[in-house]
C-alpha positions as CSV (number, residue, x, y, z in Angstrom):
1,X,40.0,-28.1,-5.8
2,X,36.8,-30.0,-6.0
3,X,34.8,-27.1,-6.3
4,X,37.4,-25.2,-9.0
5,X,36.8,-28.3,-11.2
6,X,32.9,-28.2,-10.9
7,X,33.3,-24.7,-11.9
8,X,35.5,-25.0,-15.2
9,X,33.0,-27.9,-16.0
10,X,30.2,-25.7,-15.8
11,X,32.1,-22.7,-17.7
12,X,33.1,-25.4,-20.4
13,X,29.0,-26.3,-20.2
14,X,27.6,-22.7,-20.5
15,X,30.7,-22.2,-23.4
16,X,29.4,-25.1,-25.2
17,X,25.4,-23.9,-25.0
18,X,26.6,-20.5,-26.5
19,X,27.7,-22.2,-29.2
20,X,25.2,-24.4,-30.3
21,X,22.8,-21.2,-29.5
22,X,25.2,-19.0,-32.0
23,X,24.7,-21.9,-34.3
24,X,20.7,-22.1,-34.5
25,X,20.7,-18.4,-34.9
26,X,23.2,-18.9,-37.3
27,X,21.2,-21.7,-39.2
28,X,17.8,-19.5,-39.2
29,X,19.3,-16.4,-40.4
30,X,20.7,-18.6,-43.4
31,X,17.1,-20.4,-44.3
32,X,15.6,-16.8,-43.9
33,X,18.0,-15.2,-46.5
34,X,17.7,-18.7,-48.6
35,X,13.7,-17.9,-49.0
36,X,14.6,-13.8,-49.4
37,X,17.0,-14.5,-52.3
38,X,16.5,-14.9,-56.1
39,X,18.7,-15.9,-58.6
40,X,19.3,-15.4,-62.4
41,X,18.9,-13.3,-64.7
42,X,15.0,-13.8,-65.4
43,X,14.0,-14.3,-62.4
44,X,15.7,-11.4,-61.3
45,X,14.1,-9.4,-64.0
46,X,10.2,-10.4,-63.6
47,X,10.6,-9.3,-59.9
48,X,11.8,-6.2,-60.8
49,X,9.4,-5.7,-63.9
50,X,6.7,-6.8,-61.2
51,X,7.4,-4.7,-58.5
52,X,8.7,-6.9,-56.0
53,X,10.5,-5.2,-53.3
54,X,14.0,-6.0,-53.1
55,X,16.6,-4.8,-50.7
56,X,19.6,-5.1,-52.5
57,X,21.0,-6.5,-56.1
58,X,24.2,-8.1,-56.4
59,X,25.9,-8.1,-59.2
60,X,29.5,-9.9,-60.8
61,X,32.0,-7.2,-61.1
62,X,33.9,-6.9,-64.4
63,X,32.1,-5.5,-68.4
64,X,28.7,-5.8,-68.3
65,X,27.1,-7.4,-71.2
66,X,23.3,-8.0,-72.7
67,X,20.2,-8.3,-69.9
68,X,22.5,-7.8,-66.9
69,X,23.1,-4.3,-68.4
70,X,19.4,-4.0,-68.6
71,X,18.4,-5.3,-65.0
72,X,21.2,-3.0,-63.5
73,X,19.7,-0.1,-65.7
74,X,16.0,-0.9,-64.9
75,X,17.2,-1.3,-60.7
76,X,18.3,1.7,-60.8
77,X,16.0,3.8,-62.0
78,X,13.3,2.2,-59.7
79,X,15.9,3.3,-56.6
80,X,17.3,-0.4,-56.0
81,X,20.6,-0.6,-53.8
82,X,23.0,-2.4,-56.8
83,X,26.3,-3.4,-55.7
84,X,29.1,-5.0,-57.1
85,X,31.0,-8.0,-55.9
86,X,33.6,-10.9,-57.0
87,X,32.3,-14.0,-58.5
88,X,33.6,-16.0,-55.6
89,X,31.1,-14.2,-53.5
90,X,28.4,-14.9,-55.4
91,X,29.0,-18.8,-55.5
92,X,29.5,-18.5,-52.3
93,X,25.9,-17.3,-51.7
94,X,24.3,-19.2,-54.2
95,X,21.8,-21.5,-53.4
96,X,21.1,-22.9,-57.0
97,X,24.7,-22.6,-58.4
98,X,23.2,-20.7,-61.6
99,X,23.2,-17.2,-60.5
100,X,24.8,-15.6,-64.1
101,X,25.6,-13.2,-62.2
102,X,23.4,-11.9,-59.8
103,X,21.3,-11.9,-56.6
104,X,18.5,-10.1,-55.9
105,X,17.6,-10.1,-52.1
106,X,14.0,-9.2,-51.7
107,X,10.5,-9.5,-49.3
108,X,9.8,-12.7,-48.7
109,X,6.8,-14.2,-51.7
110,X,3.8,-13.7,-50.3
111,X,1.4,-16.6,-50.5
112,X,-1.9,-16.0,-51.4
113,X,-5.3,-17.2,-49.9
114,X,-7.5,-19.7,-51.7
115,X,-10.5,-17.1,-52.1
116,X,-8.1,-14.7,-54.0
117,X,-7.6,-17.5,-56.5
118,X,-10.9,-17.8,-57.5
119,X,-11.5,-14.0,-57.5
120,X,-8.5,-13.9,-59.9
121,X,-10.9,-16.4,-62.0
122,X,-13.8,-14.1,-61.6
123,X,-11.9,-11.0,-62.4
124,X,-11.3,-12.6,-66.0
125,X,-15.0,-13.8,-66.2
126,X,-13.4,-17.4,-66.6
127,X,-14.1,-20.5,-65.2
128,X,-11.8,-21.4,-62.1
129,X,-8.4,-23.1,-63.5
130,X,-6.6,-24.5,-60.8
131,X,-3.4,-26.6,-60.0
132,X,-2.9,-28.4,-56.6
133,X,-0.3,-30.1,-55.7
134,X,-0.1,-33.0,-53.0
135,X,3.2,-32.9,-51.7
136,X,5.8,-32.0,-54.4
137,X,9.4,-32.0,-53.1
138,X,11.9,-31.1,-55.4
139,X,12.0,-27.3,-56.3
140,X,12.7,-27.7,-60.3
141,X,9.1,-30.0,-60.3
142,X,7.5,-26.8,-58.6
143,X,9.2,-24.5,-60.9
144,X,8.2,-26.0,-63.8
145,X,4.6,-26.5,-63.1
146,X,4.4,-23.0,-61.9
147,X,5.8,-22.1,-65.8
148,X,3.3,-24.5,-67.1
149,X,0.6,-23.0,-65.1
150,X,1.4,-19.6,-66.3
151,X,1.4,-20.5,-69.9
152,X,-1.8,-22.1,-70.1
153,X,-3.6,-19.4,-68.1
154,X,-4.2,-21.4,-64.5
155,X,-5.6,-19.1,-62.0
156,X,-3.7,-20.2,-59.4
157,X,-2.0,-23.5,-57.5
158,X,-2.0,-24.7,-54.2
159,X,0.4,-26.4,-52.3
160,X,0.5,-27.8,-48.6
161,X,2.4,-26.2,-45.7
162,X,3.9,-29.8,-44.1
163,X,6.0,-32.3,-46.2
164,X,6.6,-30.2,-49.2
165,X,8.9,-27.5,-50.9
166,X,7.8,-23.9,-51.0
167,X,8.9,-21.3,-52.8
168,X,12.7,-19.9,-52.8
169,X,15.2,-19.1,-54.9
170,X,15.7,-22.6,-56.4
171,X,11.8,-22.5,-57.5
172,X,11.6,-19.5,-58.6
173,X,14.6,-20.0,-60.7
174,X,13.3,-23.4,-62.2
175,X,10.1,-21.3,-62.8
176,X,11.7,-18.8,-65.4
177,X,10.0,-16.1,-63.8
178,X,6.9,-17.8,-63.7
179,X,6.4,-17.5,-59.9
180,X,5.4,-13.7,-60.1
181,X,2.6,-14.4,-62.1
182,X,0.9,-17.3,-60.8
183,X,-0.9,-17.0,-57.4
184,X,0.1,-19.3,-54.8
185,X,-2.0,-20.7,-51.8
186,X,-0.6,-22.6,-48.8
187,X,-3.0,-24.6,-46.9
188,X,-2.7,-26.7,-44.1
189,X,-5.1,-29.4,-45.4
190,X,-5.1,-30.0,-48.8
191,X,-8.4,-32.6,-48.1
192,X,-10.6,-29.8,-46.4
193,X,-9.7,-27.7,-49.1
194,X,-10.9,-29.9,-52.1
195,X,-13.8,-30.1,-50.3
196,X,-14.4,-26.2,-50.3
197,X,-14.0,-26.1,-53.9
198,X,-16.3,-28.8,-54.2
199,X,-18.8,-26.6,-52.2
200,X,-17.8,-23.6,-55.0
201,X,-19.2,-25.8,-58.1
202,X,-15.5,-27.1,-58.9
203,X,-14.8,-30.6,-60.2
204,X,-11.5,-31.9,-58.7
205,X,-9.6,-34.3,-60.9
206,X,-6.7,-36.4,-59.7
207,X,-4.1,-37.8,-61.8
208,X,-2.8,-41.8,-61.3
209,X,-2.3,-44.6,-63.0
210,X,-5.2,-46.4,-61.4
211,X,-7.5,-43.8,-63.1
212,X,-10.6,-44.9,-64.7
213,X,-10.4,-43.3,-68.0
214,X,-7.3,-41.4,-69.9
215,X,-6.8,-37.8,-70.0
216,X,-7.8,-37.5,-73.3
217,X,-11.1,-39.1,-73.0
218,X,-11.9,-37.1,-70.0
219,X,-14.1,-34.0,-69.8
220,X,-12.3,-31.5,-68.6
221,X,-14.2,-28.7,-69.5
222,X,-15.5,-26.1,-67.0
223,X,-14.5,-24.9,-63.4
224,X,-11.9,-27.3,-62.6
225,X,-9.0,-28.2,-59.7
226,X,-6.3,-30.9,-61.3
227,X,-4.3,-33.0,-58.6
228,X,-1.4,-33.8,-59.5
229,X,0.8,-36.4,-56.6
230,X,4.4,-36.5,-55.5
231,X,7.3,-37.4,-56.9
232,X,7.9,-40.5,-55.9
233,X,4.5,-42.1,-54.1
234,X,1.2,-40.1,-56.1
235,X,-1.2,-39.0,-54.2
236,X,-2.1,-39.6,-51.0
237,X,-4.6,-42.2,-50.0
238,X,-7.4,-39.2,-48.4
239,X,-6.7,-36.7,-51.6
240,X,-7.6,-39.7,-54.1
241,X,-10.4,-40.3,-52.2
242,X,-11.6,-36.6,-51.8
243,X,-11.5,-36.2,-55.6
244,X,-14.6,-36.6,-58.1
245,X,-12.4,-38.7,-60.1
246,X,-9.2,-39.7,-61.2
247,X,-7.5,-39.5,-64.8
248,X,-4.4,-41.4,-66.1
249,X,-2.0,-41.1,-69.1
250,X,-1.5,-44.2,-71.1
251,X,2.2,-45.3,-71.0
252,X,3.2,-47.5,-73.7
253,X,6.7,-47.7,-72.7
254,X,9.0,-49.9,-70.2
255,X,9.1,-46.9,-67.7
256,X,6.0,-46.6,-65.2
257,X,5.4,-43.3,-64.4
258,X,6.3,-39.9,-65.8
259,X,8.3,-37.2,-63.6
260,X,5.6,-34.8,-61.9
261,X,6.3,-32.1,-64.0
262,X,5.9,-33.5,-67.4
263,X,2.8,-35.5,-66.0
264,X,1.1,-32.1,-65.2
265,X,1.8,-30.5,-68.2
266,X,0.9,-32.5,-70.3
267,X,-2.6,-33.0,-68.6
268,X,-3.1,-28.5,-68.2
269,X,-2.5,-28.5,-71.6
270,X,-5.5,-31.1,-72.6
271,X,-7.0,-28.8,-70.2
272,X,-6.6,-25.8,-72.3
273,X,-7.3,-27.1,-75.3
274,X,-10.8,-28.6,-73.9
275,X,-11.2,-25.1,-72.4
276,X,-10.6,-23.2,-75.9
277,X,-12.8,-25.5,-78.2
């Protein structure tokens, strides 16, 4: 009897372990399809207009109407798997809750190295442009400085590997499309790798409000790397030291700080206008 209850124990055991084992797999296979998924209608569309491979497109069944017409048409004709399904479905799978109607699942975004950045500068004959980031979190902050770099002609932005978001559907939504234009670099040390743009004639410029002069009465001219902090804590303490030096932007207001985004923006766009006078 003893023995019979040792056994169901250990049956129960070995039940519970397959389990929890179904239920990692379970959990990577849903982060993998999470960072192989995009979502909306641009998005969508600037992956397909740029050749990104993609498996399959979902789409909402029922009349089609205006760009989902288009995307379904352009799919096709570059041999893309479309298939219909119910709008429960799609919610369902939806990461962002903003699909409009469809899914793209495609190869994962490849990062790029920090190199190919600054022969995307050379290719151009311009000086190096470039955004990094020091530990931004939230996916619509990456989004949006990804669409900012885009439209003022960045060559690139880096972000760390550890203790920051990457890029998935939610960014790439956020981004407007933005993300398949603008080279991305993923480094494990964001301090070793200001210093190897130092080494390649590039100023660094961090952005807090301890900084020594305002944006505007900064020279931001030339072959430059702008540093923009985290949401909520800036910088961190080996970055702010690392960097040739530090800008702020004059608030006038009862609120401290600006949101990361905005911050950036409007500092790239100082950035451009130096760079076009």
């Amino acid at each position: 009897m003893g023995n019979m209850g040792r056994k169901k124990d250990n049956d129960k055991t070995r039940t519970k372990s397959k389990v929890q084992f179904t239920g990692k797999l379970r959990e990577k296979e849903d982060q993998r399809e999470e960072q192989d998924r995009l979502e909306g209608r641009n998005s969508v569309m600037e992956a397909i207009k740029g050749n990104r491979t993609i498996n399959k497109l979902l789409v909402q069944k029922g009349e089609k109407e205006g760009s989902i017409r288009q995307i379904i048409a352009f799919a096709r004709e570059k041999g893309i798997v479309v298939q219909e399904t119910d709008r429960s479905n799609l919610d369902r799978i939806s990461t962002t809750h903003a699909h409009q109607g469809v899914i793209a699942y495609v190869s994962s975004k490849d990062y790029v190295e920090v190199d190919d950045i600054l022969k995307n500068a050379e290719s151009k004959k311009e000086a190096p442009f470039i955004i990094i980031l020091d530990g931004i979190t939230d996916a619509y902050n990456l989004g949006s400085i990804l669409r900012t770099a885009d439209a003022v002609g960045a060559h690139g932005v880096i972000i760390p590997k550890r203790r920051a978001i990457g890029l998935n559907a939610a960014v790439s939504k956020a981004s407007a499309g933005a993300i398949e234009y603008v080279p991305v670099a993923r480094v494990t040390n964001i301090s070793q790798t200001i210093e190897y743009l130092k080494k390649k004639n590039i100023w660094v410029v961090g952005t807090d409000l301890s900084g020594e002069k305002s944006f505007y009465e900064s020279d931001l001219k030339g072959s430059i790397a702008l540093v923009i902090g985290s949401e909520g804590h800036g910088m961190g303490r080996l970055v702010a030291e690392k960097c040739d030096y530090i800008i702020n932007i004059p608030m006038k207001g009862q609120i401290a700080s600006l949101n990361a985004a905005v911050a950036g923006a409007i500092i790239m766009y100082e950035i451009l206008k130096q760079r076009s006078s």
